[in-house]
C-alpha positions, -999 to 999 in steps of 0.1 A, spaced: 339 -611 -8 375 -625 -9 384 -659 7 410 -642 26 383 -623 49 368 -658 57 401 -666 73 408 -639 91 410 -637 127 386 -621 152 409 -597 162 417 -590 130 380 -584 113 378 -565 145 404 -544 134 390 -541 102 355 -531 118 369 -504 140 391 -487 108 352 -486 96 343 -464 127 324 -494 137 327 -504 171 326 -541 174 347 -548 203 317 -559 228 309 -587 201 339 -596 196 348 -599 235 314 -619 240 321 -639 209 356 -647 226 336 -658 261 315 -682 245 332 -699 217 345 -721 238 313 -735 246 303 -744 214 302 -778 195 307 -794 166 277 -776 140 266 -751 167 300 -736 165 303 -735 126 266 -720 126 276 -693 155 310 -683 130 288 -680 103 266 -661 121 289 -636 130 307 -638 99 276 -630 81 268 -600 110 302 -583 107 299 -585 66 268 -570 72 281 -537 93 311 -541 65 285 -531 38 264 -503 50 290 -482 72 312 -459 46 345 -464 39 375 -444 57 383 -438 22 351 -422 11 348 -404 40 381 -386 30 369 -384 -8 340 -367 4 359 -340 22 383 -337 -2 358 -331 -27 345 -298 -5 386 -285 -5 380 -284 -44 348 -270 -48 357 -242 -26 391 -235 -44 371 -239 -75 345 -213 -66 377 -188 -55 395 -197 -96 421 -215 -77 413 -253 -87 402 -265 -120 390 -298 -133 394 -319 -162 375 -335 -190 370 -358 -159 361 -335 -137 382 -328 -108 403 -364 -105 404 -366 -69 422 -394 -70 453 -391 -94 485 -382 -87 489 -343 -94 515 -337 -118 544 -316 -118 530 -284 -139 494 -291 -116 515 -281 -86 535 -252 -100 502 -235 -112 487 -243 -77 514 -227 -63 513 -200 -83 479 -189 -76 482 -194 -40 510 -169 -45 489 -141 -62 510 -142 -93 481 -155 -119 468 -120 -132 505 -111 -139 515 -138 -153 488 -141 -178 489 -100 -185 528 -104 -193 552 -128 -222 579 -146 -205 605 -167 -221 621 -205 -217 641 -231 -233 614 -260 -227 600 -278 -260 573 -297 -239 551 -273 -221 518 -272 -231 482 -251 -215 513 -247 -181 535 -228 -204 529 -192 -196 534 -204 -153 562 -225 -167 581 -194 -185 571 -173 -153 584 -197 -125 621 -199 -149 619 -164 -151 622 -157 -116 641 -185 -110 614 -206 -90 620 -236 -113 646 -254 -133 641 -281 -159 647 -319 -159 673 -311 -187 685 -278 -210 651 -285 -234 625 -304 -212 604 -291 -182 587 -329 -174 554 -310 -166 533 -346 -172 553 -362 -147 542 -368 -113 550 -349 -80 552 -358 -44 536 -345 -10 573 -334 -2 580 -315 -34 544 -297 -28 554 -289 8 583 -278 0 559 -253 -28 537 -240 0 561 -233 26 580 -209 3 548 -188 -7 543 -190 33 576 -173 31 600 -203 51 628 -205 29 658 -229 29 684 -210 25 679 -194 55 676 -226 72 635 -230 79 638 -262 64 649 -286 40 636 -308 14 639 -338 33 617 -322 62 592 -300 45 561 -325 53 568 -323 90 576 -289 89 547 -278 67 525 -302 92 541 -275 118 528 -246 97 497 -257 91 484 -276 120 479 -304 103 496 -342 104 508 -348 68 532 -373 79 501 -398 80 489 -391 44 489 -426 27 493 -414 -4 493 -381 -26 467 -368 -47 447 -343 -66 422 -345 -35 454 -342 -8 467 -311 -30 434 -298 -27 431 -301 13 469 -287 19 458 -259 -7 427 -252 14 445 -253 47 471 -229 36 444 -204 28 438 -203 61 476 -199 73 495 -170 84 527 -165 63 558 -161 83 555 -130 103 526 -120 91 494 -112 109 464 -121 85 462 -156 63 474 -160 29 436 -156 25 432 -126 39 462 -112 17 447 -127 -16 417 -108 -3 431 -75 0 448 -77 -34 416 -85 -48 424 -121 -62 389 -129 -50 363 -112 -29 354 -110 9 320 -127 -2 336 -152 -24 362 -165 8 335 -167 29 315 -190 9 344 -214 3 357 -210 41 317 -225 45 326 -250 21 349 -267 41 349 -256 76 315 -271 87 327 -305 103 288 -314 116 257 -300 112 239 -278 140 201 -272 144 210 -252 174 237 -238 198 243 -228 237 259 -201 246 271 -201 287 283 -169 302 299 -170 335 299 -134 347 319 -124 375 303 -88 376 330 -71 398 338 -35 397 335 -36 360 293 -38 367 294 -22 403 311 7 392 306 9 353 273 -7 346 295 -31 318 276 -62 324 241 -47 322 252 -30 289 265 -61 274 230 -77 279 216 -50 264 241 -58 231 229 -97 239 192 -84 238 198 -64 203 211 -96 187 177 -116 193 186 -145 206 156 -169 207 151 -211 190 187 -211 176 204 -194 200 205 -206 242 217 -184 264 222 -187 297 240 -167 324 255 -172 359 261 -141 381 281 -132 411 308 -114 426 299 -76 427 281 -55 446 255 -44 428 236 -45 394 225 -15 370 196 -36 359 162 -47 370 171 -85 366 198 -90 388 198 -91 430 228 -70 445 254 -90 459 235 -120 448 252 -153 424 221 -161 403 210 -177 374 194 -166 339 180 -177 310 171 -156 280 145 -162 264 116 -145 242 137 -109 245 135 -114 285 160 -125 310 143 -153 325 157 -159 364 161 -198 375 159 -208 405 192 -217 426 211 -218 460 243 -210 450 267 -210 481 303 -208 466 325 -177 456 320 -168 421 360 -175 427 356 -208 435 362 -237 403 329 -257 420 309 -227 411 322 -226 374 318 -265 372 281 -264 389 269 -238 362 280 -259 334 265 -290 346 236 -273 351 238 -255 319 242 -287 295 211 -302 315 191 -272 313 197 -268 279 218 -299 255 230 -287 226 252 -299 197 275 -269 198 285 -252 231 301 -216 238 320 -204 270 324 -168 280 344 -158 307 337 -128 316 353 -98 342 387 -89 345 420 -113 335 453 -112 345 475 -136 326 490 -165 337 509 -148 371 472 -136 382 442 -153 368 407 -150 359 374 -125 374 380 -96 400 354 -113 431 343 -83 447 326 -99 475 357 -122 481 385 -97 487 390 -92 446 404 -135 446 409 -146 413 406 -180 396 437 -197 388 443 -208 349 448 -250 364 415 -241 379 394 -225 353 411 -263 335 400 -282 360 369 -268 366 359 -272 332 372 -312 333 352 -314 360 319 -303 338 328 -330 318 319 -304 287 337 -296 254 333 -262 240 333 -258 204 346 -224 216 360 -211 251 362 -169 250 376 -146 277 359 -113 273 388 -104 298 424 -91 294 454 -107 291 441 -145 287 457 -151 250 486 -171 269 502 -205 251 496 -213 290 461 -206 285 459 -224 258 478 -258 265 458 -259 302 421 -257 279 438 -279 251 414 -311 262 386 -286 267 374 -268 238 385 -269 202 394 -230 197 403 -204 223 394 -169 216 413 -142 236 437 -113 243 470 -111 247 472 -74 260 450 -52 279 410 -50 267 385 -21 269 365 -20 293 336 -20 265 349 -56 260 333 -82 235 303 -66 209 276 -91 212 252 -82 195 266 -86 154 274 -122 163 245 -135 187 220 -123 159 245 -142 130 239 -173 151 205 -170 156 198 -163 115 220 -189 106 225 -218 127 247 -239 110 269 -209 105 305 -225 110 323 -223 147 351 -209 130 328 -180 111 314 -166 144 345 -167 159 358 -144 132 326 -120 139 339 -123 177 374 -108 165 359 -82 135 332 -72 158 356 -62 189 380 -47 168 356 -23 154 330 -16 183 358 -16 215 384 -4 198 368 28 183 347 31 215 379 30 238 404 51 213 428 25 227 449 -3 206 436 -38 207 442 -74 195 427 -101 202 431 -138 185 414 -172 182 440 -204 185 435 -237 176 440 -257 211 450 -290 191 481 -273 183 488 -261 221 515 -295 227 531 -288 194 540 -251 207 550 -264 235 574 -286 223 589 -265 199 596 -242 233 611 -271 250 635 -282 220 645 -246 213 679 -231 218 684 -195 225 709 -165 219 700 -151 254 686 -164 288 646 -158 288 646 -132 311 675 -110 293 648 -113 262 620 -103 283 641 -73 294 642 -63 256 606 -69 254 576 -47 258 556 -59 287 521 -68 282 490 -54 303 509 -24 319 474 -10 326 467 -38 344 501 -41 371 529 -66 363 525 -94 354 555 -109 333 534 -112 303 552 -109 270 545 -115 233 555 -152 227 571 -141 191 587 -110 199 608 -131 228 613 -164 205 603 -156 172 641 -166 159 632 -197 161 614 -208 129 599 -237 147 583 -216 178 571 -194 147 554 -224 132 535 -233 156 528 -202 173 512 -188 143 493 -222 140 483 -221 170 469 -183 171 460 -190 131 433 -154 133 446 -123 146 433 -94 146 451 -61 157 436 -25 153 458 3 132 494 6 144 496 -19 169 533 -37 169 543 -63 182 509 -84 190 514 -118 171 486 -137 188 498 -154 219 522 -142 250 538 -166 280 549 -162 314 585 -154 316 598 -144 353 617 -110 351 602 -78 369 584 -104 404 608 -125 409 599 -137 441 564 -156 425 590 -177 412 581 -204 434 546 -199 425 544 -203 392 564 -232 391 534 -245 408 509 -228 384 528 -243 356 531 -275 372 495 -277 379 485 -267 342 502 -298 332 533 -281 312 564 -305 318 594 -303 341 617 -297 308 592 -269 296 599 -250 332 635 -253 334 633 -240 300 613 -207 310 631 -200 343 665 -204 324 676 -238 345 686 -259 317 
């Protein structure tokens, strides 16, 4: 232990503490109360004392910089086991500074080129190129490279995060010639594109290229619906088998004995009428939910059920459990409409059963931002607002490791930015939805096999699932996506700061509107109104980073947005809505063409 520690300052080794994830402050604040108080040798032997206790908590918590080793290390096994990322003689060098040919060939494969370039001879002028040579004379080919000079690549030399930015966002197909970006801002614009703040990156690395390589696996090029990894997929670069075990690799952030799933049904005509509810639970019955798996229900606004279980006209609670459905006693006097009946079912649902993952469904009818969530059929059809469903949820004081409307039209950036502080990823639907709805059953019994599957692997089983069992089952078009609500404010922004050719609404105009099944709603796909804008592009795409869209459908990127054109006179309204989700004064000028 260095002198200098000895003469730090409290504040100061507190510092130190908390970059340690060690929270000290309590000690240090008593420490601060009482030092006053001591004397002569009692104070040296009380510094000591704490001295000695904070070197302690120093020694046995890990290092922010192992922490990130440790991860990093999981980016490059899982590139490793899909023959993207190789090691050395010293094994995988986390920690060196990647070097100019070890970012070309990265590229490279992230590109899908490797199998041609290693089937095929090309030609350069470089003397130094060594095992690189083949990308080398592939990249000056096709003019993806130049040289340091007429004879000499520089392959040994090092390279920067910008330079590799710079790399990824062109096989993510943002170019700058055409004005994406430039060199200068390629870290924050690839931090844009990938949801991911590389401004704060201390320093570059094998490890760092490894993470950025990971991440953009799991990116949608520009205009594109599936990931890069998807597309390597289909070209047969690696298998279906092989992606999912990296994506395992390095998507598990915790480790989970056990999950809750809540489902807040507002039964509606959709049960009354079609018996949709009572067939889901059959689907939730087939997927054998039992130790791994909670799942409990809360019922309530329709007039009847096509079940056994359920009380007509009745808001009750369930629990399933052992293949039955299990009812809990309640007195539950609110409208399923009301946000206090949400929020009580969710308190009551993390005290019934704690969990260290939690899922919300919302399930009945949706109707975008303009109209709101669940049809109450014994409260004149009222719907819950989107600032309520927010609120209601804050109220809970619960985070959901996933929040999914098995509803229409919910896929909104409005949606998303008024859940942002409430979940981690939003699953949802842009347009219309069968009837049929979510498929329970292939991901429920995935859970329950597999409990530490990864939040983000059942939520692609949500999107695979429904696109195969409600699609088919409908013959109608559907998409449905799952967004990433961190990246909700960064959308946001980029709406705020952008300029545009045409007012909103004349976009709109020249814009298929979304839901017509439904009524009106002034719904519109986010990217078909702004998608000029490579920004709103970004971070729309980061934002709704899995999309899935059954055969043919156009024109379904992942997220829409409110823009006033065909009911003009909620204008008022919704500038309340919006005001009330939280989105800023700026953002609404922006949307109702006031700037």
């Amino acid at each position: 232990m260095s002198v200098w520690f000895f003469l730090c300052t409290f504040d100061e080794v507190a510092a130190l503490i908390h970059d340690y994830n060690v929270s000290v402050k309590p000690y240090v604040l008593q420490f601060n109360k009482e030092i006053f108080k001591w004397k002569g040798r009692i104070l040296m032997k009380n510094i000591r004392t704490v001295i000695i206790f904070l070197i302690f908590l120093l020694a046995i918590t890990p290092s922010a910089a192992a922490q990130n080793s440790a991860q990093n290390s999981s980016y490059a096994e899982a590139l490793n086991h899909l023959g993207l990322f190789n090691g050395t003689g010293n094994g995988y060098e986390l920690s060196r500074v990647p070097t100019r040919a070890e970012a070309l060939v990265m590229m490279l494969r992230l590109w899908g080129k490797e199998e041609e370039i290693l089937k095929n001879t090309y030609k350069d002028p470089f003397h130094d190129t060594g095992w690189e040579s083949p990308y080398v004379s592939f990249a000056y080919t096709n003019g993806i490279v130049n040289g340091m000079n007429e004879h000499r690549f520089g392959g040994n030399q090092q390279t920067s995060l910008n330079q590799y930015c710079a790399m990824i966002l062109r096989v993510l197909g943002y170019s700058e010639t055409k004005g994406d970006f430039t060199y200068e801002s390629a870290v924050p614009f690839a931090s844009m594109v990938l949801g991911i703040d590389l401004t704060k990156e201390v320093e570059f690395n094998r490890g760092t290229l490894a993470k950025i390589s990971s991440y953009v696996l799991n990116t949608r090029p520009k205009n594109q619906i599936a990931t890069l990894g998807q597309i390597l997929r289909e070209t047969d670069v690696f298998t279906t088998q092989s992606l999912n075990e990296a994506r395992s690799l390095w998507e598990q952030d915790k480790k989970i004995e056990s999950s809750t799933i809540l489902i807040y049904a507002v039964g509606s005509d959709l049960e009354s009428q079609q018996g949709r509810l009572t067939k889901d639970l059959e689907e939730i019955f087939r997927g054998q939910p039992n130790q791994n798996t909670k799942i409990l229900i809360q019922t309530g606004g329709t007039l009847k059920y096509h079940n056994e279980y359920m009380t007509a006209g009745a808001s009750e609670r369930f629990e399933i459990s052992d293949g039955q459905l299990e009812k809990h006693e309640s007195l539950i006097q609110t409208a399923a409409s009301d946000p206090k009946t949400l929020r009580d079912f969710l308190v009551w649902g993390k005290s019934v059963a704690p969990n260290e993952r939690y899922i919300l469904i919302l399930w009945d009818h949706g109707y975008g931002t303009m109209g709101g969530f669940g049809a109450d059929e014994l409260n004149g059809r009222k719907t819950m607002k989107v600032s309520e469903l927010s609120e209601a949820i804050d109220a809970s004081d619960m985070y959901f490791d996933l929040i999914v409307f098995d509803a229409c039209l919910m896929g909104t950036v409005e949606t998303a930015y008024a859940l942002r502080h409430n979940g981690k990823y939003l699953i949802a639907s842009e347009d219309s939805t069968p009837a049929g709805g979510l498929y329970y059953t292939t991901w429920i019994s995935a859970m329950e096999r597999n409990p530490q599957i990864s939040t983000e692997r059942v939520g692609r089983l949500i999107l695979d699932s429904f696109t195969l069992h409600s699609g088919i089952e409908a013959n109608i078009p559907t998409t449905m996506s799952m967004m990433k609500l961190s990246q909700a404010e960064s959308l946001v922004k980029a709406i705020e700061n952008a300029e545009f050719d045409l007012s909103l609404t004349d976009l709109a105009s020249n814009s298929e509107l979304l839901g017509k099944n439904e009524g009106i709603f002034d719904q519109y796909d986010l990217i078909d109104i702004m998608g000029k804008s490579s920004e709103i592009t970004a971070t729309a795409q980061a934002l709704a980073f899995e999309v899935r869209n059954s055969a043919g459908y156009k024109n379904r990127n992942g997220v829409a947005l409110y823009v006033p054109n065909r009911k003009i006179a909620y204008t008022d309204e919704m500038k309340e809505e919006l005001k009330a989700i939280g989105l800023s004064s700026k953002y609404i000028k922006t949307i109702f063409n006031e700037n």
